[in-house]
N, C-alpha and C positions, 0 to 999 in steps of 0.2 A: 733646601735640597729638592730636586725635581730627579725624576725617574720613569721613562715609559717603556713599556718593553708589553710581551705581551705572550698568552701562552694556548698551544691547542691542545683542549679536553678530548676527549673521547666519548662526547654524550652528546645527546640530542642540547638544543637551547633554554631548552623550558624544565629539564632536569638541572640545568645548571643555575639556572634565573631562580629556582628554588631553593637551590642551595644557598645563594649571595643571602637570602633573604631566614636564612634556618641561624637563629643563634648555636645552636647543636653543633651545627656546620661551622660555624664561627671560632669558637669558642676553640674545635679543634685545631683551625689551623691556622689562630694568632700566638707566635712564639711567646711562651711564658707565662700563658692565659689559665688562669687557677678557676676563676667561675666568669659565667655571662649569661645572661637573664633578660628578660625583655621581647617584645615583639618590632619588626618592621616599620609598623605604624606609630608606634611612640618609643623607638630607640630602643637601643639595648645600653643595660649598666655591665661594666667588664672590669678584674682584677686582675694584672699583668705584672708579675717581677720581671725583672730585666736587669742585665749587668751591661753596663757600659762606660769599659774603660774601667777606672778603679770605684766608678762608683755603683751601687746596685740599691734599686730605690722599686718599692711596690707602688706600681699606679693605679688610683680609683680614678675613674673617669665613665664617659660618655663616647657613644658612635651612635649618630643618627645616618638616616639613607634619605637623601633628596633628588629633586629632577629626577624624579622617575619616570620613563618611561618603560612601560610595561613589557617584559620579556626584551628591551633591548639595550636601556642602559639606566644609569644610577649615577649618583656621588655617595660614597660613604667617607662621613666625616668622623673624627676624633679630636678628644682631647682629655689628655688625663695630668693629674696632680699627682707628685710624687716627694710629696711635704719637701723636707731640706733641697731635695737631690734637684729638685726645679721642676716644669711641667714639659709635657711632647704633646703637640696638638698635628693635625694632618689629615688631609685628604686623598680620595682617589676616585677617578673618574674611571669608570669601568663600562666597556662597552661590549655586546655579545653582538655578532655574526656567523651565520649558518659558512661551514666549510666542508670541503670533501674531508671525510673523517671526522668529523664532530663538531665543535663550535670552538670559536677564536674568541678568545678572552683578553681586550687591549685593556691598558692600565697606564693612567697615566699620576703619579703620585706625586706630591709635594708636603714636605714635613719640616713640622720650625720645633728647637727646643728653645728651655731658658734656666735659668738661675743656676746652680751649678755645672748641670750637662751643656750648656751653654761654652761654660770656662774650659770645657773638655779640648776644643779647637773644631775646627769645621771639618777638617778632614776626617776624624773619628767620627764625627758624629755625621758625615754623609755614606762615611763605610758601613758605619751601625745599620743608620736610617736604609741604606741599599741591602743589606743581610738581610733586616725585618721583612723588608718589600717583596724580597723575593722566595723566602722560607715562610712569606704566607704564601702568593700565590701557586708552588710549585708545590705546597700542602693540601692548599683547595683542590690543586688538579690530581695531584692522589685520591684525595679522600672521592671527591665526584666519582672518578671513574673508576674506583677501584683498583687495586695490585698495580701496584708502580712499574711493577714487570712487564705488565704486559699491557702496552699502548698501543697493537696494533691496528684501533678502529671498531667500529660495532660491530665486524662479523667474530673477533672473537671475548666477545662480550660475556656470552651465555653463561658460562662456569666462572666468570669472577664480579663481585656485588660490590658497585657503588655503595653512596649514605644511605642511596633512597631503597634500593631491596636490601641492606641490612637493615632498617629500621625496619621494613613492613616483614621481616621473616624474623626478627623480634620481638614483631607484636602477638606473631603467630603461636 
């Protein structure tokens, strides 16, 4: 299953480039995601239930971040084990670009399952794989920019807080 599509934030580049790289961040907006641990540099470990189709299988697995280029793109890979139910491995090639209004977020995804989810048929499991894909990215772009309401650009920023002024009014 391949998938690109692509989505505009409401943040500077380098507020979002922090985010790709924040398990915090992560953690929140991978559908189903129980815990994720880890830094950037040596991978994050992540616990993921999922139902798909009639089967629902908790996955331990692995997302590393490669081809990094700094503040403008990445791959972040996966792969996780979900005993009986089979495994889902998958990458995404994610690219940032300065835009009028904030930064453009492209994505280009490809996802393989196997052993049970496999039997499921392709068609389910590229609807799956396309729900996941896009219930992260469209969660990343909430969480970055704050209140899903109101997308209309930096100038009305001030009174609603991204990840990164909730965590630092957090710390406070």
């Amino acid at each position: 299953m391949n998938l690109k599509d692509s989505k505009l934030i409401a943040a500077d580049r380098n507020e979002v480039w922090q985010a790709l790289l924040s398990a915090e961040v992560l953690q929140q907006c991978v559908p189903g995601c129980k815990e994720m641990s880890g830094s950037p540099e040596e991978g994050f470990e992540a616990t993921v239930v999922q139902k798909v189709g009639p089967v629902k299988a908790t996955f331990k697995g692995a997302v590393t971040l490669s081809d990094i280029v700094e503040g403008e793109s990445l791959m972040l890979s996966g792969e996780g084990k979900g005993g009986a139910a089979g495994f889902a491995k998958g990458g995404a090639k994610v690219v940032l670009t300065d835009e009028e209004g904030g930064t453009l977020l492209s994505y280009d995804v490809e996802a393989k399952v196997g052993g049970k989810l496999a039997q499921l048929g392709s068609r389910i499991i590229d609807g799956f794989a396309k729900k996941m894909a896009d219930q992260f990215f469209e969660e990343f772009r909430n969480t970055v920019q704050g209140s899903s309401e109101e997308a209309e650009g930096f100038e009305g920023r001030e009174n609603k807080k991204g990840w990164l002024g909730r965590l630092v009014s957090n710390q406070n």
